[in-house]
TIBAMI-318445 format. One record per residue: residue in one letter; x, y, z of N, C-alpha, C in turn. Coordinates in steps of 0.05 Angstrom, whole numbers, plus 5000, padded with zeros to 4 digits. Example, Ala and Ser with C-alpha at 12.3 -4.5 7.8 and 13.67 -1.06 7.14 Angstrom:
// TIBAMI-318445
a526448865156524649105156526449345156/s525749555142527349795143525850015157/
***
This chain:
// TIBAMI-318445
x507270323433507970533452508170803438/x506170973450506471283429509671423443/x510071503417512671703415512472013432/x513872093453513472333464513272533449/x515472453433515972763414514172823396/x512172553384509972533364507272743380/x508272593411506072703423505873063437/x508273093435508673323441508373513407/x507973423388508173503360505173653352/x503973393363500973433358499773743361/x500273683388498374043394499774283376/x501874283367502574463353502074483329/x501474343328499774143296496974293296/x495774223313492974343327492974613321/x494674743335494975083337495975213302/x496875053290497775203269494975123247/x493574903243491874973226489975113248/x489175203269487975303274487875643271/x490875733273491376023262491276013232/x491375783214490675893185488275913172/x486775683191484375773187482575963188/x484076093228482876283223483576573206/x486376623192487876733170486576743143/x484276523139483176413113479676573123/x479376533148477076603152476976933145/x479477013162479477363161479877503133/x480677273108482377413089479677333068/x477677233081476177193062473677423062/x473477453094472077743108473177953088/x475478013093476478183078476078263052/x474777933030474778003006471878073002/x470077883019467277993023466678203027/x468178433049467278743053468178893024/x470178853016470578952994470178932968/x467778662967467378632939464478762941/x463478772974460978912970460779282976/x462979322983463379582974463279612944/x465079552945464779592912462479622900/x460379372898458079262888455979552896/x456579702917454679942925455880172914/x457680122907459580362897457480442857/x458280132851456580052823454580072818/x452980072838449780062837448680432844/x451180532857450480872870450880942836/x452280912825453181052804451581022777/x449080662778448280662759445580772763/x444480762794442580882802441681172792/x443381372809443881562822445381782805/x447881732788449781902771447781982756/x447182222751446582362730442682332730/x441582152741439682052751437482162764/x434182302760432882352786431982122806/x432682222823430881982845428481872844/x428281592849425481552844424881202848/x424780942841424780702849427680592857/x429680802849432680732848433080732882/x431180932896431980902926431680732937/x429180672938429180352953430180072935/x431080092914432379832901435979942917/x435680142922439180192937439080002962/x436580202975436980073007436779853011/x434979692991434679412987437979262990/x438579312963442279252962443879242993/x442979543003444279603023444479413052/x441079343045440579103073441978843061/x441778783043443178573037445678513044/x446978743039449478783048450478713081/x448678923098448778803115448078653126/x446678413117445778133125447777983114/x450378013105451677823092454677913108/x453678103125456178103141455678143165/x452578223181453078133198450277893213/x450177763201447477473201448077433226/x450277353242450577293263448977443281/x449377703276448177983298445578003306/x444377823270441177993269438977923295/x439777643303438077623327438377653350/x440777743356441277953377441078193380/x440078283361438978603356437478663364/x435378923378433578943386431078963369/x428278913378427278853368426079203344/x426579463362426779643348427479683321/x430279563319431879563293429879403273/x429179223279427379083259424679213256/x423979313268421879573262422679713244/x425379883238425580043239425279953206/x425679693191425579623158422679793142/x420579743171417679863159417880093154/x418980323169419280653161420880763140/x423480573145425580573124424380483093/x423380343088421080183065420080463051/x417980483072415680683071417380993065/x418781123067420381383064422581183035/x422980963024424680873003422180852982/x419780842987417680782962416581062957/x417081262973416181522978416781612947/x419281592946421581732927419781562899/x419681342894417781262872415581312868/x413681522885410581432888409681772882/x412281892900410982252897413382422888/x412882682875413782832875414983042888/x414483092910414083402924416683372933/x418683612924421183732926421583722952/x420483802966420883872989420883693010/x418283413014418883243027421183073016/x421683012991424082882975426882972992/x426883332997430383293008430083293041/x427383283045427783203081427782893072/x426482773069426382453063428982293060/x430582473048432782353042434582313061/x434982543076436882623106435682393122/x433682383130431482253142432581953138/x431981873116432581653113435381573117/x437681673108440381683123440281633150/x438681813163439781793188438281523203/x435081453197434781233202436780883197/x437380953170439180753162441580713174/x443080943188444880963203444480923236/x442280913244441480843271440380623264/x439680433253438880163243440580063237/x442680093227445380003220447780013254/x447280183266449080123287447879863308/x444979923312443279823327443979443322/x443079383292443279153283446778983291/x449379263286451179093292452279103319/x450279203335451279193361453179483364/x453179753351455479823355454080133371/x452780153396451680283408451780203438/x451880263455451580223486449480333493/x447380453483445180553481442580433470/x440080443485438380403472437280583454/x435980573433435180703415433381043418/x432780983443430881193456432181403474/x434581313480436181413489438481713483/x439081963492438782103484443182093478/x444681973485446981903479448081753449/x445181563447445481443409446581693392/x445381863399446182123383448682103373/x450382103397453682213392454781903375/x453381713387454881453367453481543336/x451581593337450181633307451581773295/x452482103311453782223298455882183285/x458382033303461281983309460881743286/x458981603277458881403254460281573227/x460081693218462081843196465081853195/x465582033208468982063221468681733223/x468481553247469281303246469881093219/x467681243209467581083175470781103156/x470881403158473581543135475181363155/x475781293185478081213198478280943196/x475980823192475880543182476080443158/x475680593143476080643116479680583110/x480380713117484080763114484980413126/x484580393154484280133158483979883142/x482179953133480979703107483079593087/x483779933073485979943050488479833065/x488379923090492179793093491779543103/x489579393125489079093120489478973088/x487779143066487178903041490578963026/x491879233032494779163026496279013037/x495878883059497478633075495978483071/x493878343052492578123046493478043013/x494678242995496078222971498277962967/x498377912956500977682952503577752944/x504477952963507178122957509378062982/x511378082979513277972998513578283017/x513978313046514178503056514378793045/x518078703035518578953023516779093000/x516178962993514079052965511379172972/x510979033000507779183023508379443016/x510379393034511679633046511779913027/x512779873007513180062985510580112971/x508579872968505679962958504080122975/x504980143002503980283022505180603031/x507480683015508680843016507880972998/x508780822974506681012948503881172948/x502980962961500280972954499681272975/x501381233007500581533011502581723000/x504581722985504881922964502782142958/x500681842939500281962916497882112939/x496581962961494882272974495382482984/x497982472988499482722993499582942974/x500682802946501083022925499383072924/x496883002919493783012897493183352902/x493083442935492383652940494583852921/x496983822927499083932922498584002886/x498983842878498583802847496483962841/x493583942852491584102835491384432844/x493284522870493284842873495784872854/x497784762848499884772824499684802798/x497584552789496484672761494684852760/x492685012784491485192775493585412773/x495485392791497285722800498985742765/x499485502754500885522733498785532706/x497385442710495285522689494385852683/x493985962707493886192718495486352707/x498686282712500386472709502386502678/x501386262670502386302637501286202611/x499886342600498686342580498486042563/x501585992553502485822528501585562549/x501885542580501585242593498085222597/x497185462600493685392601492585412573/x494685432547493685402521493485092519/x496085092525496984692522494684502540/x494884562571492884482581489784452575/x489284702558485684682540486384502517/x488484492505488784332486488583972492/x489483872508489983662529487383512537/x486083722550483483682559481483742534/x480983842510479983862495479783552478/x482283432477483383222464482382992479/x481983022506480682762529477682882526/x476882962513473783082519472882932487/x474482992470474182852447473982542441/x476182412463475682152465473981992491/x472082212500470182192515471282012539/x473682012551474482012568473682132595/x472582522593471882572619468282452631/x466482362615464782202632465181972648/x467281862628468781572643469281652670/x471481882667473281972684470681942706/x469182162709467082202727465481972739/x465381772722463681602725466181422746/x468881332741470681222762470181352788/x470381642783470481772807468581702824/x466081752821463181722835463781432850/x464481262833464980982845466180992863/x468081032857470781102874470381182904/x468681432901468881622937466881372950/x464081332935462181192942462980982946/x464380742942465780542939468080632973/x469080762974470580862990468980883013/x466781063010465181093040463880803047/x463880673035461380453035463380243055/x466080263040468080013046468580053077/x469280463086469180483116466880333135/x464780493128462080413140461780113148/x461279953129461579613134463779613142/x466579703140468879483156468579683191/x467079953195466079943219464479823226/x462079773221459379613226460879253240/x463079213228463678933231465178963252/x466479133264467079163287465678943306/x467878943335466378733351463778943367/x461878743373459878983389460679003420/x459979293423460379363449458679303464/x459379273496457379263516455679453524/x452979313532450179523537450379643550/x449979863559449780093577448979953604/x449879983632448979863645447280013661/x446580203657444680453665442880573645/x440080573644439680683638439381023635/x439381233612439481583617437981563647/x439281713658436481863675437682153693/x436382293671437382593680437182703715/x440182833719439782913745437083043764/x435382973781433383093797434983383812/x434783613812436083783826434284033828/x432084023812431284213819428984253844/x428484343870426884363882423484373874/x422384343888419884293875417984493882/x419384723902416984903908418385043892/x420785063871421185283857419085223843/x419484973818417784963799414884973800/x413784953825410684963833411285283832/x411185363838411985713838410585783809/x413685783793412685853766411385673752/x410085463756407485363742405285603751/x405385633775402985763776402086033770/x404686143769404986433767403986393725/x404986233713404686173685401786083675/x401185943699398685823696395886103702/x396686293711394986513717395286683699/x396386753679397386883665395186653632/x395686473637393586283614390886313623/x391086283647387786263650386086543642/x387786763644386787093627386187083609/x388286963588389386953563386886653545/x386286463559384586283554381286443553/x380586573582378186703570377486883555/x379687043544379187173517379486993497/x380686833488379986563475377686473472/x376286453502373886323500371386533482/x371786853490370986983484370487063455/x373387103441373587073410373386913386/x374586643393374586433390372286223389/x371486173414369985953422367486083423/x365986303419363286323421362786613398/x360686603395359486873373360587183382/x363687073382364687463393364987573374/x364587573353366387673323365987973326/x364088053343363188353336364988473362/x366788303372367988423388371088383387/x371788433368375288443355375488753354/x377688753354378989033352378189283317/x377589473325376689683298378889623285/x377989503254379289523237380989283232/x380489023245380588683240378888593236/x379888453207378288233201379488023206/x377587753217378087493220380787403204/x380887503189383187263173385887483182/x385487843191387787873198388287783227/x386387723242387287783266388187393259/x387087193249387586953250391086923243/x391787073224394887133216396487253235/x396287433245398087583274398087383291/x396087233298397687043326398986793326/x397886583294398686473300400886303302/x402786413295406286313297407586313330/x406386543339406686653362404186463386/x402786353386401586053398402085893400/x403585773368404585563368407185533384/x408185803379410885843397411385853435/x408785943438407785983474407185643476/x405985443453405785203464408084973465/x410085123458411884943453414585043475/x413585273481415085383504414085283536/x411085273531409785073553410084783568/x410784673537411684373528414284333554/x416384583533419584613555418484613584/x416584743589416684803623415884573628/x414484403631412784173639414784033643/x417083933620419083743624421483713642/x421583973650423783963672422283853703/x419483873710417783833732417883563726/x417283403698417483023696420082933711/x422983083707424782903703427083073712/x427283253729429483433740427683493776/x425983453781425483563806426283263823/x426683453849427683213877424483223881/x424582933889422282783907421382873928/x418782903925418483143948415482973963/x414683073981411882954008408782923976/x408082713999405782653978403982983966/x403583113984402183403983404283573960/x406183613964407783713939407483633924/x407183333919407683193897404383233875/x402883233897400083263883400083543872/x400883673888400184013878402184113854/x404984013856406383993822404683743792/x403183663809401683473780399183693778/x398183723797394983893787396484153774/x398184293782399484543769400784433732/x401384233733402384143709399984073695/x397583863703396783843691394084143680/x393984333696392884483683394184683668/x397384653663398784833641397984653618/x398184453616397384193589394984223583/x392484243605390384313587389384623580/x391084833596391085193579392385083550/x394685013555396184923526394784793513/x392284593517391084503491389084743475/x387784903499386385083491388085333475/x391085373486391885533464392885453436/x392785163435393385043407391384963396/x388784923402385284983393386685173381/x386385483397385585763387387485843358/x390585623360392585783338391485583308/x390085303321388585163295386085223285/x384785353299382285603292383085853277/x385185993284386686213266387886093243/x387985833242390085783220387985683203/x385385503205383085463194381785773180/x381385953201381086143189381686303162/x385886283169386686493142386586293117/x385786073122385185903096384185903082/x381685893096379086083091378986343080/x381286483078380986693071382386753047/x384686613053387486563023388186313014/x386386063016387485953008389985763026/x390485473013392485273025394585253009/x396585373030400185223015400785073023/x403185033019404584773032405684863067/x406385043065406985193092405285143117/x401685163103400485163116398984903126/x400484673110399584413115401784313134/x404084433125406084393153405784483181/x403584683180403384743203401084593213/x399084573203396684353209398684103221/x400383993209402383723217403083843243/x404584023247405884173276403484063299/x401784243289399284283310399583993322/x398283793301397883483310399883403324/x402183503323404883393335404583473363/x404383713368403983883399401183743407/x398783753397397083583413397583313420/x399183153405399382963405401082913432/x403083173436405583153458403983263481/x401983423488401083593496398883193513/x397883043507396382893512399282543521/x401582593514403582403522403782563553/x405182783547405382873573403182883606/x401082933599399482843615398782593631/x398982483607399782113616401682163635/x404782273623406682203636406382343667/x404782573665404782673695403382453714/x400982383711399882133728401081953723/x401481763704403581553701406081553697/x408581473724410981503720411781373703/x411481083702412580803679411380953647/x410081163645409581173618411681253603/x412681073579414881173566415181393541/x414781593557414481883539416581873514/x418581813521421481873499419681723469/x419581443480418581233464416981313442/x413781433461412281483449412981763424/x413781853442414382193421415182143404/x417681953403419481843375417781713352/x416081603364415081483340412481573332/x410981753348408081973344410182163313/x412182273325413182373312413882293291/x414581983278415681863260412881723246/x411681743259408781653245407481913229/x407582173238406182323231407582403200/x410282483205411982523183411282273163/x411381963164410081823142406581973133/x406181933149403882003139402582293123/x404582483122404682773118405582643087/x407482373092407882313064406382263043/x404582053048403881873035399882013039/x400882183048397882403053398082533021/x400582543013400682712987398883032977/x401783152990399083463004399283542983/x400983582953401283742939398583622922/x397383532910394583502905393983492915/x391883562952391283612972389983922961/x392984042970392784372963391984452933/x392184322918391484412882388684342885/x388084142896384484072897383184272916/x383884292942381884482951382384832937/x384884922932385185132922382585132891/x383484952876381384942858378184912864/x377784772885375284802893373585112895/x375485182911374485512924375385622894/x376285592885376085762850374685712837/x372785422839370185442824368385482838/x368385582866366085682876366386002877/x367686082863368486392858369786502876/x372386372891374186542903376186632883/x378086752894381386842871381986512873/x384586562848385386242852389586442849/x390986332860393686432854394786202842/x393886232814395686012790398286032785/x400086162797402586192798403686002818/x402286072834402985872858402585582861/x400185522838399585262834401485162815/x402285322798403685212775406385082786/x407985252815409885172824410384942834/x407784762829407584522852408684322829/x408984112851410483792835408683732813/x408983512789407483272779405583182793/x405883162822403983092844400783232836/x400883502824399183642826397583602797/x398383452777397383522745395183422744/x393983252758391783172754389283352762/x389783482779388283732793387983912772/x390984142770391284262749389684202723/x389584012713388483912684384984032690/x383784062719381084122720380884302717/x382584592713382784802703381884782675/x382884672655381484662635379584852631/x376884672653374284732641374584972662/x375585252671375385432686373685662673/x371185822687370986022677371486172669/x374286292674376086472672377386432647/x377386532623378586492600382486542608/x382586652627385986772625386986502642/x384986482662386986142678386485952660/x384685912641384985682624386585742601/x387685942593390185892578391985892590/x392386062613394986102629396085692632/x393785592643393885272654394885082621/x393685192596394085102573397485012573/x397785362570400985382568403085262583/x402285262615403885042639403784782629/x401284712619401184432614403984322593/x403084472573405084432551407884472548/x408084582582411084632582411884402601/x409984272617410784072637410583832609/x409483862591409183642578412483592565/x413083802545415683802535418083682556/x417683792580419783702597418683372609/x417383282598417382972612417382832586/x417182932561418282862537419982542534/x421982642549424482512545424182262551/x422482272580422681942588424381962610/x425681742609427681622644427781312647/x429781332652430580982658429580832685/x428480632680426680512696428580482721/x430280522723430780592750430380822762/x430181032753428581332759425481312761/x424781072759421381072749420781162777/x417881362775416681562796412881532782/x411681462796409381432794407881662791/x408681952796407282182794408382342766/x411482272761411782232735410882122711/x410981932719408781812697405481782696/x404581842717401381942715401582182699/x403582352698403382612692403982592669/x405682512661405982442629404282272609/x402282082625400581862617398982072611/x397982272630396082492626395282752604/x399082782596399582942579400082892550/x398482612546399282502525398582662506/x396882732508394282952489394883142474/x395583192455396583532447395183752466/x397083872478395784082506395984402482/x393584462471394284682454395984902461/x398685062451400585192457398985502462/x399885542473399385872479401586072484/x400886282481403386472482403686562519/x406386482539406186562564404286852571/x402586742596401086982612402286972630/x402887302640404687322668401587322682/x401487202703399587302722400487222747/x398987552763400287612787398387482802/x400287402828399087292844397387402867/x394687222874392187372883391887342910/x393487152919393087102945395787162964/x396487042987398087133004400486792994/x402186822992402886532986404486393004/x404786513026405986403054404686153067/
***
């Protein structure tokens, strides 16, 4: 015969290893987020401290996914299938940093890549009510920081109640500890004000710090620190990411309809008459043998410079008008509805013809001075606006076409590709071209370019010009001394070391030539 009280025992029996288990499960979470904080804290610092960028990025992000596959595996196949896209761009912008030089895509790349990793990172743990296309991700993307530092603090006073200390002793480690962030501020406007204000204590103090500089203490110092903040942000971020996920949006965006539709038929058309003027002088200058009919005293390459910033700018202002007629106008009789698409779609195709005419002006002053980098960014622009300039049209005949979609990733495709296009030898090769076919060459301007460019550069050598082939001597030999040193294979950069593989040579020394620059370098 079973015993009541045995039987009444049981379930409580039940319930208590069931809360320690799950106490063993959470305290082990706990040691996991924080041993891999840490582990990113170690790897930022051996990467990155003191370090140029270069295979160390994507061996980070690598780390980084790992990270988050070890905390949230559960999530990954509930994630959309975007997020898992998103490893190919993220990759592709992490090998960038190993492969090229160019300063400039390097500190957009970088932002870039943050912020993808940070919308791939909310996406994967569920921590968005938004789809990815969606124009609200924003504020979670944004609000991901702040949430981090606040989850962050969190973390530390969970893993202080996970210590093996009896209350009171929490208690007091938890007291201290914000002490000491209290003083820290306090303390370092104190020792400057007293350093400041008496001689014999900022003698003692150089003395102090002279004595920790001697026992090479302040790299250490620096090197804890770096860990430390990094280690700190990393520990917020993952113990937010592990958060539970929120529920999906149960609506998708869809911006209010309010504006009438014979307004906006209105000023389409009134805009659209005003292009159609403005298009047949286009057709006139532009598009057929008018050259003898420009204004006294322009030449092609000036008049190609005066407009075209100011084109690009009328097509992007065009762009704006079009979008409020997709996705703000009330629903109006089939006859309205037709006569706002033919009015739209003939601002989209003036607008292609005015982004022809500003890629014709811009072909032009190339032709005339030469390619920078400026002007390969604008060639990128152009492609971007035709590219939007041809979504949109879709989207006026086809409602289901998903414009957001597409734009996001025309756009995210083009920027890879601007990458891995590698303009900075792009521009050193054609500039050098037109210098051996006897244009000016502005070697100042070339000299400014990445590693990306030395292989180009090196064809100077054989230049007619006795002053650019020493001028190019002397650059050489100064890019050479500075790659001298080497770099730790976690900095390894492929344009670095072409460039140095290249410079193996004794580059004969010359004495610096100033030379002024010949072209326009905008």
């Amino acid at each position: 015969m079973t015993d009541p009280a045995a039987a009444q025992a049981q379930p409580d029996l039940d319930l208590l290893a069931r809360a320690d288990f799950a106490a063993d499960a959470a305290g082990r979470a706990v040691a996991r987020t924080f041993s891999l904080a840490l582990l990113l804290g170690v790897a930022a610092d051996l990467f990155f401290h003191g370090r140029p960028a270069g295979l160390s990025v994507m061996l980070y992000v690598i780390l980084y996914w790992s990270a988050l596959a070890a905390l949230l595996r559960e999530r990954y196949a509930r994630a959309p299938a975007f997020a898992h896209g998103l490893f190919l761009p993220i990759a592709l912008l992490g090998l960038a940093f190993a492969l090229f030089a160019n300063p400039t895509l390097s500190f957009l790349n970088g932002w870039l890549l943050v912020g993808l990793l940070g919308l791939q990172s909310i996406l994967l743990a569920g921590r968005s009510r938004w789809a990815w296309h969606q124009l609200p991700i924003l504020a979670d993307l944004l609000a991901l920081p702040p949430l981090s530092i606040h989850d962050g603090a969190v973390a530390l006073r969970v893993g202080l109640n996970g210590l093996p200390l009896n209350e009171d002793r929490r208690q007091t480690a938890v007291k201290v500890l914000a002490g000491i962030v209290l003083a820290l501020p306090v303390l370092l406007v104190g020792f400057l004000l007293l350093r400041s204000a008496d001689a014999v204590f900022a003698s003692g103090a150089a003395w102090v710090g002279e004595q920790l500089a001697g026992l090479e203490l302040q790299p250490a110092a620096r090197h804890c620190l770096f860990i430390l903040i990094v280690s700190g942000g990393a520990l917020g971020l993952l113990w937010a990411l592990t958060r539970e996920p929120v529920a999906a949006a149960a609506r998708t965006l869809a911006p209010p309809r309010f504006i009438d539709p014979v307004v906006i038929a209105t000023m389409l058309a009134l805009i659209n008459l005003l292009y159609l003027l403005f298009c047949a002088v286009q057709f006139a200058y532009l598009f057929s043998t008018g050259e003898r009919a420009l204004p006294a005293g322009f030449t092609y390459a000036e008049y190609a410079r005066r407009g075209f910033y100011e084109l690009c700018l009328v097509t992007g202002l065009n762009i704006a008008c079009v979008l409020p007629g997709l996705f703000m106008v009330c629903p109006g009789g089939r006859r309205s509805s037709l006569l706002l698409r033919s009015l739209q779609t003939l601002l989209v195709a003036q607008s292609g013809v005015i982004l022809a005419s500003a890629f014709m002006r811009l072909s032009l002053y190339e032709a005339a001075y030469g390619y920078t980098a400026t002007r390969l960014f604008a060639r990128t622009m152009i492609l971007l606006m035709a590219a939007t300039l041809a979504m949109l049209a879709a989207r006026v005949w086809l409602e289901r076409f998903p414009f957001a979609k597409a734009f996001l990733l025309t756009a995210l495709a083009l920027y890879l590709g601007l990458n891995y296009f590698n303009g900075e030898a792009f521009i050193a090769r054609r500039n050098i071209d037109r210098h051996l076919a006897g244009a000016d060459l502005d070697l100042p301007y070339l000299q400014r370019l990445s590693h990306d460019a030395v292989p180009e550069l090196m064809r100077l050598l054989d230049s007619p010009d006795p002053l650019i082939r020493q001028g190019v001597r002397d650059h050489l030999a100064q890019r050479r001394r500075a790659l001298a040193d080497g770099e730790a294979w976690v900095s390894w950069n492929r344009a670095r070391q072409r460039a140095r593989a290249l410079l193996q040579n004794d580059v004969p020394h010359a004495d610096p030539i100033q030379l002024q620059p010949t072209g326009d370098p905008s």
